[in-house]
C-alpha positions as CSV (number, residue, x, y, z in Angstrom):
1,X,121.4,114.9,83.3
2,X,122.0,111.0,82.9
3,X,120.5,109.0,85.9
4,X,123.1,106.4,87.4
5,X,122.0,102.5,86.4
6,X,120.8,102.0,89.5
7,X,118.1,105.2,89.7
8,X,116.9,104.0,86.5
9,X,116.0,100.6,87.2
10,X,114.6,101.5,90.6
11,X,112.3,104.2,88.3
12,X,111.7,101.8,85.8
13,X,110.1,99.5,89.0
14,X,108.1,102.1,90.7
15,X,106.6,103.1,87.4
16,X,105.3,99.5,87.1
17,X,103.6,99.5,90.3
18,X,100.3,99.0,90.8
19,X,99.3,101.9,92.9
20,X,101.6,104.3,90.2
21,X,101.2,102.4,87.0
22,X,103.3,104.9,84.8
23,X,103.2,102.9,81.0
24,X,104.4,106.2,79.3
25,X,106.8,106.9,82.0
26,X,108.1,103.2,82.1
27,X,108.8,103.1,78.6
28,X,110.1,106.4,78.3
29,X,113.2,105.2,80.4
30,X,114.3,103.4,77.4
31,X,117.0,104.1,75.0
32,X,115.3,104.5,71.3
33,X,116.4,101.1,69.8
34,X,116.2,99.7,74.0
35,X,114.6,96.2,73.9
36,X,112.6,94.6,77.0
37,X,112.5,90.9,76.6
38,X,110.4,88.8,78.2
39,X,113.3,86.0,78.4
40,X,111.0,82.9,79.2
41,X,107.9,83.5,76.9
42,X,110.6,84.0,74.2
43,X,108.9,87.4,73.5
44,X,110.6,90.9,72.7
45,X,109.0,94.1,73.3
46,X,110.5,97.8,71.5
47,X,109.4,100.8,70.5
48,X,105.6,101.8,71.6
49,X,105.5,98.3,72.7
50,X,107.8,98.4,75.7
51,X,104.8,98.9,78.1
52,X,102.9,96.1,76.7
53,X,103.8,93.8,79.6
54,X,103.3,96.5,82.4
55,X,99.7,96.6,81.0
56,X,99.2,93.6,80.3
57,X,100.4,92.3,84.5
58,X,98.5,95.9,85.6
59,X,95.5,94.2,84.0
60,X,95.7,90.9,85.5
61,X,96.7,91.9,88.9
62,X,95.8,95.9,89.5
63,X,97.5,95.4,92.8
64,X,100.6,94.4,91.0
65,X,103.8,94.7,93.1
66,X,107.8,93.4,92.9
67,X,108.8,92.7,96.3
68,X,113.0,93.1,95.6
69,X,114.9,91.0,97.6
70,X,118.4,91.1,96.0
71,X,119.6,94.2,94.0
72,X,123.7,94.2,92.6
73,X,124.5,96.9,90.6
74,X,127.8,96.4,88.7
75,X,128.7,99.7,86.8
76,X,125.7,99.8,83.9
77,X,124.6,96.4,84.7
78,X,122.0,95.8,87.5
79,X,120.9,92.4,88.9
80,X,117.8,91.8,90.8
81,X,116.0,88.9,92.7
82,X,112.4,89.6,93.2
83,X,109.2,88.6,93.3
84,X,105.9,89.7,91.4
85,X,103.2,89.9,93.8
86,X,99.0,90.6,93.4
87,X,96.0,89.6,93.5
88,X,93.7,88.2,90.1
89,X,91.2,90.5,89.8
90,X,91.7,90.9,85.9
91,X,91.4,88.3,83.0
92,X,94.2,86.3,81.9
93,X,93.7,86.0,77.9
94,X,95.6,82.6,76.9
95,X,95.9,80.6,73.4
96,X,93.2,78.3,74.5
97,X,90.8,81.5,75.9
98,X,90.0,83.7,78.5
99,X,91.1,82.6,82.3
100,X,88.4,84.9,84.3
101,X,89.3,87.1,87.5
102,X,89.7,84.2,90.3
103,X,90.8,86.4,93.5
104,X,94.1,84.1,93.7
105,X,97.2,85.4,95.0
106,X,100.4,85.6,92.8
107,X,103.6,85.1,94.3
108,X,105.7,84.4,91.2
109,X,109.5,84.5,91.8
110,X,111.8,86.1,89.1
111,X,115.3,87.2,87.7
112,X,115.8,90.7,86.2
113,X,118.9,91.5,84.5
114,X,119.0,95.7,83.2
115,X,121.6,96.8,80.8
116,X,122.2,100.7,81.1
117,X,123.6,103.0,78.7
118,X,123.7,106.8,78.7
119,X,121.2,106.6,81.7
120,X,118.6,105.1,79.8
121,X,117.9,101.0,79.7
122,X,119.3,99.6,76.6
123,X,118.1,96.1,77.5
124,X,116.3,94.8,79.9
125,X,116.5,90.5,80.1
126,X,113.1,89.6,82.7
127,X,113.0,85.9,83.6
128,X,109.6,84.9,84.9
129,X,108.8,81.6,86.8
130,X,106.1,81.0,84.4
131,X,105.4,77.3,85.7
132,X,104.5,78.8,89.1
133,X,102.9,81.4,88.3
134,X,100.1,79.3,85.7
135,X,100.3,76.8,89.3
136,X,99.2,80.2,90.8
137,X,96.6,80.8,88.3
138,X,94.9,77.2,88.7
139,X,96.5,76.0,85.3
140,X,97.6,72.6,85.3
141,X,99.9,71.2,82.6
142,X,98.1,68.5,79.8
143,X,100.6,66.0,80.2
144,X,97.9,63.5,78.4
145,X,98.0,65.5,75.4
146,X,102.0,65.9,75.4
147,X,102.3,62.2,75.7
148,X,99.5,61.4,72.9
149,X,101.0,64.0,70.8
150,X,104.3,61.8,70.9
């Protein structure tokens, strides 16, 4: 029996909790060819990667929570305000090295936009506030280097 759009994408969050952290279970709400793209980073998950960002903020922030303020579901679309909320307690691997565990609190505000089809998530559109969360995690933007580099 097909879930309704709404059902999923509440499923799809509560696997991604912290306390619950269902990879498997999260990715297994996907439709085969369903794509979770991680709209900001310009990066695109499928396949046995779909749960590579659940990990990945599970790691980071075991504590890991989306506080959802605003949820609109129209037909097999759903819209959600939210926030991602935790506490560092994992390493934060970056192109420059490894950001170790620093206790801070993440409060990073974000956009969610699910695409349903047949009761499984087709697409899934996540738009981070990446500035404020790398704020959050103490790193500061090398203006100096963008201004030499021009």
């Amino acid at each position: 029996m097909a879930l309704d759009a709404e059902s999923v994408v509440r499923a799809a969050y509560h696997a991604a909790e912290g306390g619950v952290l269902d990879v498997k279970g999260f990715a297994e709400l996907f439709a085969e060819d369903g794509v979770f793209n991680n709209v900001v980073a310009g990066e695109s998950y499928r396949g046995e990667h779909l749960g590579d960002l659940v990990t990945a903020m599970g790691q980071l922030a075991p504590d890991i929570h989306r506080e959802l303020h605003r949820f609109h579901v129209q037909g097999n679309v759903v819209s959600v305000e939210l926030s991602i909320r935790g506490t560092v307690t994992g390493p934060f691997e970056t192109p420059a090295g490894v950001i170790k565990p620093s206790g801070a609190k993440l409060d990073i505000p974000t956009a969610d936009f699910w695409y349903i089809e047949d009761g499984k998530i087709k697409e899934f559109n996540c738009y981070v506030g990446v500035s404020v969360m790398l704020a959050q995690l103490g790193v500061a933007p090398d203006f100096a280097s963008a201004v030499a580099a021009s």
